[in-house]
N, C-alpha and C positions, 0 to 999 in steps of 0.2 A: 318227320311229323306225319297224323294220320290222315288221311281225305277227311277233310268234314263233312262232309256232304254224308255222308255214311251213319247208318245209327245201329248199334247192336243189339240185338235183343238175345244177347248169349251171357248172363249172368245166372255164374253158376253157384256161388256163396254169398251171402251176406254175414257180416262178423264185427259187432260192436259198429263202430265209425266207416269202417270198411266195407267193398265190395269188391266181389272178384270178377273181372268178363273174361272170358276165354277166346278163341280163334279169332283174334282181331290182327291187324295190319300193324305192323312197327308202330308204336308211338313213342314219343321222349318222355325224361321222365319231368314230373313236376307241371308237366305240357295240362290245359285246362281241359275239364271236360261239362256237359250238360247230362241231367238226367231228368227224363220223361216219362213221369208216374202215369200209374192205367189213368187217374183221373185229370190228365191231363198237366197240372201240376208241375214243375222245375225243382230242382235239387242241382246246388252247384257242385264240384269236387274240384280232384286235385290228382292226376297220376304217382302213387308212389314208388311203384315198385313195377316193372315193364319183364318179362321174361319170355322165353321162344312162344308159349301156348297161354299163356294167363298175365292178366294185368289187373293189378292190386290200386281202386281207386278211394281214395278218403273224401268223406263227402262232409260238406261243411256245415248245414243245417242237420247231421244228426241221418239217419239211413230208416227211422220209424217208417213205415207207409210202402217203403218200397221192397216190389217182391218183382218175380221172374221173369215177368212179363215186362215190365221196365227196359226204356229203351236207353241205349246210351250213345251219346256224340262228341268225341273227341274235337276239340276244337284248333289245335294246331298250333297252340301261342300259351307260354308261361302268363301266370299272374301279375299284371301290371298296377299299380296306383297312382291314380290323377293325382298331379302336384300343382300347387299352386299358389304364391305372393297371399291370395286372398285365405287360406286356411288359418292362419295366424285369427287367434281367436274362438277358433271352431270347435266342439266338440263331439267326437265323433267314437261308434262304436269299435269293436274291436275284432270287426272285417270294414271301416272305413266310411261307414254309412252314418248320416249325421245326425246325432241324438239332441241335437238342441234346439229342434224346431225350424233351424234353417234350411235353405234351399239348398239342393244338393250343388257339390261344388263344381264349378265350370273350371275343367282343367289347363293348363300352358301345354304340360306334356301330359306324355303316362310313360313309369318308370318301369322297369324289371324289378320287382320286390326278393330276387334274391342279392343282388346289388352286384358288384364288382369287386372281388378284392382290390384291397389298393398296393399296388407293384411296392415293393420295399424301396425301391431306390430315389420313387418317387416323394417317399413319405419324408414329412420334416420333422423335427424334433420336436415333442409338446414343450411349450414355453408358455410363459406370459400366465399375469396370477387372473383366478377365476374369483371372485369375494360372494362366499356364500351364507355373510354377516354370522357365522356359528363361530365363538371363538376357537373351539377344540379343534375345529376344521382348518380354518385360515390359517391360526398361529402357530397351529403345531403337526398340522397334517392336510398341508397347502395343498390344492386343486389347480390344475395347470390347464391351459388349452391343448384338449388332444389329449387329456391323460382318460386311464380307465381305471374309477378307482371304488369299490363294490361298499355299501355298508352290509356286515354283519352282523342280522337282530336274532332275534328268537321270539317264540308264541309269548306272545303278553307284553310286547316293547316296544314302542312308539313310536314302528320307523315309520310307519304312514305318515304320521304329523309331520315328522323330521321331514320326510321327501317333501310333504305341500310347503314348510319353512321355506327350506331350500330355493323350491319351483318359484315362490315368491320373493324373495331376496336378489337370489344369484343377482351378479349383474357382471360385465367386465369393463376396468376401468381404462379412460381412453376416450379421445374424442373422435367421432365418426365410426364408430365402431354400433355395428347392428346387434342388438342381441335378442338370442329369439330360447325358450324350454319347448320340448318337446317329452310331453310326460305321457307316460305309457302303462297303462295299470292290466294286470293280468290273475283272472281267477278272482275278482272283488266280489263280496256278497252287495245286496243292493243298498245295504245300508251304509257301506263304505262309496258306491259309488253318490249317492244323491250327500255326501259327507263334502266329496272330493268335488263334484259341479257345483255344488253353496260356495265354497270354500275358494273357489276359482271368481267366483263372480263377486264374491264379498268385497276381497281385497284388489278384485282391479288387476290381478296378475294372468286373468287370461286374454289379454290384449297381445300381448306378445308369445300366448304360449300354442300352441296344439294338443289337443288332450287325447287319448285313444283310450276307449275304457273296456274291458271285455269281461262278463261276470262268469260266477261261478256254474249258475248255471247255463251259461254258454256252452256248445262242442267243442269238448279235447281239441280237434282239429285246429278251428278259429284260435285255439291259443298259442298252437305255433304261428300265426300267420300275423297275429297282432303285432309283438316286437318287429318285424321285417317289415312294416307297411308303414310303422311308427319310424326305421331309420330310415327306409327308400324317403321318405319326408323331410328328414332330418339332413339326409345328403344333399337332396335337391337347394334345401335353403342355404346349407356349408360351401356347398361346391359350385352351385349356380350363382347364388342370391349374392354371395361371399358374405354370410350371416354368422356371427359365433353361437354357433345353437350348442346347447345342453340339454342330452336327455338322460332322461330319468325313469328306469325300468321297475316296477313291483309290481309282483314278486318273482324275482326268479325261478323261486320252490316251487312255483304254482305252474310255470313253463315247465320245468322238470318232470314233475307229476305226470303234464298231459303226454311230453315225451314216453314215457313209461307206460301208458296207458294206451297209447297205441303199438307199442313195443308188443305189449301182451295181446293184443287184437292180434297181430301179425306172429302169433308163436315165436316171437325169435329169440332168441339164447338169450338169457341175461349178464348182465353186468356184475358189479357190486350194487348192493343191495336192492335187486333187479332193476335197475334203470339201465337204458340199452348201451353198451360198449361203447358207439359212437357219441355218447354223448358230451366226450370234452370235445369233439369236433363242433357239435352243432352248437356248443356254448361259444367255439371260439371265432364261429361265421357270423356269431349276432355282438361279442365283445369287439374283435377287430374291423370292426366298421368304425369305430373312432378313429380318430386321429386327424392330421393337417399334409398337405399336398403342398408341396414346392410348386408355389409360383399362383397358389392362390390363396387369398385372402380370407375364405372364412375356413371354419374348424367343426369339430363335431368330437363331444367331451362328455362322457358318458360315466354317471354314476345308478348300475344296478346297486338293487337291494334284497338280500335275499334272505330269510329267517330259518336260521340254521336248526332242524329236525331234533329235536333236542335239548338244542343250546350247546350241540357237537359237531366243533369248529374240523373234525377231522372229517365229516360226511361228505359224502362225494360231493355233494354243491358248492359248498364252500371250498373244499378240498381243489377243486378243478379251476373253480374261480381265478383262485389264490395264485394257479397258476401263467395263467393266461391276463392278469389286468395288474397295475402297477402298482400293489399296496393295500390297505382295505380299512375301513373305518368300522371296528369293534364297538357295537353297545352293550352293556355291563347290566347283566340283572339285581347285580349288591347296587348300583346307584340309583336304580329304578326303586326298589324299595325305602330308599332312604329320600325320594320324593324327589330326586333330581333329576331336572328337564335341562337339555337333553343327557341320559346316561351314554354322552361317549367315554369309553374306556380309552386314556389315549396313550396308558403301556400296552395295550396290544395290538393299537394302531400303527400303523404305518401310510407315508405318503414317500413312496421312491424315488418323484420327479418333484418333490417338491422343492430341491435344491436351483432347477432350470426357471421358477417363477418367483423366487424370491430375491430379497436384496435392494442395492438402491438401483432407483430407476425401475426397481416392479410392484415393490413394498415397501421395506427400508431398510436403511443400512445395518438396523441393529436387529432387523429378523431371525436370522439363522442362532444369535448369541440368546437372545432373549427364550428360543422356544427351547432352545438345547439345558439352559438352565433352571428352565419351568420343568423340564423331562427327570435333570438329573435333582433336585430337590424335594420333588413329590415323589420319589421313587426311594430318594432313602427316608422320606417320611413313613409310605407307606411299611417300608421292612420294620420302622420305629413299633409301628400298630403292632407287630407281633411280639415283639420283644417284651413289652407294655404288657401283654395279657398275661405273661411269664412272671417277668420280674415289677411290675408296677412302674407308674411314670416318676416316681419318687428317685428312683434309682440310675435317671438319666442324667447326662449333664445338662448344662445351661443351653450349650451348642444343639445335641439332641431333642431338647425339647419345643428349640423355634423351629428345627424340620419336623417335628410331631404336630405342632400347632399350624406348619405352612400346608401340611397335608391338607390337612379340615380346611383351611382358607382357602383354598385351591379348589378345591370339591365346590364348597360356597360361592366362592365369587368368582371363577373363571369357567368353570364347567356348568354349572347353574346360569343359565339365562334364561328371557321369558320366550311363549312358543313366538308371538309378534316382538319380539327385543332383536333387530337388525344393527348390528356392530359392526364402524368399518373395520381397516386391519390397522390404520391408527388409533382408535379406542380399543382394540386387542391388545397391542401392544404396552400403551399404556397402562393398562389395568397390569399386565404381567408386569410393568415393573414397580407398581404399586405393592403387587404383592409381594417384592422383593425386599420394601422397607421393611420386614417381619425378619429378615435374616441377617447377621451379622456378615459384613465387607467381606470379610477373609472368606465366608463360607462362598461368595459369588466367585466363582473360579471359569467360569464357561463363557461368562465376556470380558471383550478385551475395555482397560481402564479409561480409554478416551469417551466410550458411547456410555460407562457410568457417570463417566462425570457431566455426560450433557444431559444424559435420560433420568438419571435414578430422582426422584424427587426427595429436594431439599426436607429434612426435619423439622419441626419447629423446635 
């Protein structure tokens, strides 16, 4: 690390968010620095880049005002954030400074915000169901403690609302069990943010939550730093507090962006579709912070949200996601336009761990039959829809046209809920077997005959 005491006045580039100082003293990288405009004035930063004669600083208010005369003072210590029992309820910007009129917060500790991987060996298996009242969720693409599981939107689709549903619902079931959201919003214009603090304070759900919000027109830089100070918090309460927090990232693409954006400040080679090489790494330092520790008690369960550049589930964001988190929650632009809230798609969803939080003693015993037979009936419904524009519905059978009509039912009554409609996973359940009175016995093949005959409800 470098003397502090020491200040440079050897900056020889300025570039976008960046600055360059030359003939300095070894510093680390990521290590804090100050900077000392002529007017006396402060500018925080950030070491990115350390090399024998030049070191590369990202400055977090943005580099307007400073020129070469500016001093600079390395300060010898990564970025830390004060954690604290009492943040629960707070809202704060997206470097950590508190937007809601409250007093700044009196810390326990102060963490490292680039956190600690968690040793493999240490880690426990995600378990245990998360109820996030959505039925398309719970029942058919279960949320586990410790899972990582991304929703996929696109421009014009209503994942913001879905995340505040969410943020406000989640709950896990359980007695003495602490539960805390930790929502993290990245790249919001201000009209989404003054949407998202109404919206917290209305319903009462920021009592238990922590909010970090960082706009659009915030610095590139500040946007990487947000999600990292959002889970250094987030771990504090999992791993300290033993709290089962859930957070909650949007938007991914807007983290990505600012990646790219410093990429380009920095000349360095690009990627696919110039976003920089490294960046399934630094997606996988802010996904793999989930998860649950052997031998402690709380968790940390992370649903990013990203809106795919196109509505092209193949683009690098999604693409990279898809790889590194366990499954992903697809929203549909055909059910958006057909007025259904929320449009999860849930053929193209997936939930991989949802098998470790279901069942009896975490949901119920007819979970796994019930969702498997909602999947396979609305799926040969839907193929029906095509056949149907071919050959007319005239031409189906009897059999075919109650999975033609359970498609439409299914759209209506299980995927259609309202934004405040909070559903356990026993009114899930139920309803899915409600809608199973629309099919004929023989077509129900996916459960077994003891949980029809206790579940299915009688005819009149």
């Amino acid at each position: 690390m470098a003397d502090i005491s020491k200040e440079y006045k050897t900056i020889s580039q300025i570039a976008g968010p960046l600055v360059y100082v030359k003939n300095t003293e070894p510093v680390g990288y990521k290590e804090m620095v100050n900077i000392r405009l002529s007017d006396g004035s402060m500018r925080r930063g950030q070491v990115l880049d350390s090399s024998g004669d030049i070191v590369v600083v990202q400055v977090f208010e943005g580099t307007s005002g400073i020129d070469k005369d500016a001093s600079v003072r390395f300060l010898g210590e990564t970025m830390k954030m004060p954690v604290s029992k009492d943040m629960l309820g707070r809202i704060l910007s997206g470097s950590g400074k508190p937007l809601d009129g409250g007093a700044d917060i009196v810390p326990e500790d102060e963490r490292e915000i680039l956190g600690a991987a968690i040793n493999p060996w240490a880690r426990d298996s995600p378990s245990d169901f998360i109820q996030t009242g959505i039925s398309t969720i719970d029942g058919m693409n279960t949320l586990v403690r410790g899972q990582k599981l991304p929703i996929f939107s696109a421009s014009g689709l209503p994942h913001n609302e879905i995340a505040l549903q969410i943020a406000r619902q989640a709950k896990v079931r359980g007695e003495n069990e602490e539960f805390a959201v930790v929502f993290i919003a990245m790249g919001i214009t201000n009209e989404e943010k003054q949407m998202f603090m109404k919206e917290f304070e209305r319903t009462g759900a920021l009592k238990n939550a922590v909010v970090f919000l960082n706009l659009a027109d915030d610095p590139a830089v500040e946007r990487t730093l947000t999600p990292r100070l959002g889970l250094t918090t987030a771990e504090y309460m999992a791993f300290d507090l033993g709290m089962q927090v859930l957070v909650i990232m949007t938007d991914i693409t807007n983290y990505c962006e600012a990646l790219r954006q410093i990429g380009a400040a920095r000349e360095e080679v690009p990627g696919r579709r110039g976003y920089p090489g490294y960046m399934y790494t630094d997606l996988a330092q802010l996904y793999e912070r989930a998860g649950r520790i052997k031998g402690k008690k709380g968790s940390i369960t992370q649903i990013p949200i990203l809106s795919m550049p196109g509505g092209d589930i193949t683009h690098p964001i999604p693409d990279l996601s898809g790889y590194i988190t366990e499954g992903q929650i697809v929203l549909s632009m055909d059910l958006h336009r057909n007025g259904i809230y929320p449009p999860i798609n849930v053929s193209s969803s997936l939930s991989r761990l949802m098998g470790g939080g279901t069942g009896e003693g975490k949901t119920r015993e007819d979970h796994k039959g019930v969702s498997d037979q909602l999947y396979a009936a609305y799926a040969e419904g839907k193929d029906l829809r095509g056949l149907v524009a071919i050959v007319g519905k005239d031409s189906l059978s009897e059999m075919d046209r109650k999975l033609l009509d359970f498609a439409d039912v299914f759209e209506d009554r299980f995927v259609r809920q309202g934004p405040e409609e909070d559903r356990s996973i026993e009114q899930t359940l139920d309803l899915g077997w409600e809608l199973f009175t629309n099919l004929d016995l023989e077509q129900i093949t996916k459960i077994s005959r003891k949980y029809i005959e206790k579940y299915m409800p009688k005819k009149e």
